[in-house]
N, C-alpha and C positions, 0 to 999 in steps of 0.2 A: 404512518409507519416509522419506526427507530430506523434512526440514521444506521445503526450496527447491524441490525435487522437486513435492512437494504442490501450493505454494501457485502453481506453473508448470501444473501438471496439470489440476487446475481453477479455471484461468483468472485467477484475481485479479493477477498477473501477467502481460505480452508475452512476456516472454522468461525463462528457467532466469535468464540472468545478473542479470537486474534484481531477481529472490528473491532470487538470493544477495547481491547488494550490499545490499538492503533488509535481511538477515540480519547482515552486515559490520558494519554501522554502529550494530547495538543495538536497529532500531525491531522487531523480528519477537518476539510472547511466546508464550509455552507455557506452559497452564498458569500464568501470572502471574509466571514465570523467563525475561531475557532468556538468547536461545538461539542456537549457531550455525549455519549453513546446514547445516551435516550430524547435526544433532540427531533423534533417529529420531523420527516423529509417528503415535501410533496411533489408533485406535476410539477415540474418546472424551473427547481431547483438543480444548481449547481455545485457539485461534491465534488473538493479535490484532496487530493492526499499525495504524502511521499513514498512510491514502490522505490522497491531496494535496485531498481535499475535508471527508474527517472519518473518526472512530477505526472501525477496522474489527473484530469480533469475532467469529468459527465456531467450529463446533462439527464436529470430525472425525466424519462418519457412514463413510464407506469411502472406500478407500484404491486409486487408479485404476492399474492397471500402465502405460498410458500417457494421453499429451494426447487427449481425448473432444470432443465437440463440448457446445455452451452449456448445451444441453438435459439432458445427461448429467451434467456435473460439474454444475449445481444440486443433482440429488440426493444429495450427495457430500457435503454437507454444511446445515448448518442458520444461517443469518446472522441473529445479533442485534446488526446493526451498528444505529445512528437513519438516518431515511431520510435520502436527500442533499438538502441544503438547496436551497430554489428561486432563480432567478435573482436576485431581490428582495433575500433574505437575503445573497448572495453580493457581492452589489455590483458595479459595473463596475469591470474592470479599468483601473487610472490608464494615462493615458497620456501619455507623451513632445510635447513640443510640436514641431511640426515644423521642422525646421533647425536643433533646441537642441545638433546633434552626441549622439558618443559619450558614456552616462554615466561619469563619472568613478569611483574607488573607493567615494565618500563616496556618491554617487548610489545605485552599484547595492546597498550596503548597506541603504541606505531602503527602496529595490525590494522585496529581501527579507523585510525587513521585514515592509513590509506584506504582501506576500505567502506570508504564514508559513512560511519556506524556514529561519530563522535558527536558529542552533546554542544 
């Protein structure tokens, strides 16, 4: 089964297309080798990737022929990602002062930034 396939199937993904751009861009690993969306993923493999809150790591238990509900794809696989950090830890998101207009390039760099979006 495709690695994008998968990671669609049970759930850690919206949508096929957002695996496969996640695949695209280098963040999706196998086994500790970056991989591309059409990379076959079996029994026993190890998929990590970068969620926009923190490193995600599973452990391929079985391999779903199609999208299952929440309950089902859990058992699909075994998650040794660190739990998600509490609101606390996270901090508020910065916010724009009102009326400050559009941000600029330089701005939305910073944004990023902080937002750990940056390349």
């Amino acid at each position: 089964m495709r690695v994008d396939a998968w990671l669609w199937t049970v759930r850690f993904f919206k949508s096929r297309s957002m695996a496969t751009t996640a695949c695209r861009a280098g963040k999706v690993r196998v086994n500790g080798g970056i991989v591309k969306a059409s990379h076959e993923v079996k029994v026993g493999d190890k998929v990590a990737w970068r969620d926009a809150l923190r490193p995600r790591e599973v452990e391929v238990l079985a391999l779903l022929p199609r999208r299952v509900g929440a309950p089902e794809a859990a058992l699909a696989y075994v998650d040794f990602s660190p739990p998600l950090p509490t609101k606390e830890e996270r901090g508020a998101l910065p916010q724009r002062d009102r009326g400050a207009g559009r941000p600029e390039k330089r701005d939305r760099r910073d944004l990023d930034n902080l937002r750990g979006y940056a390349k």
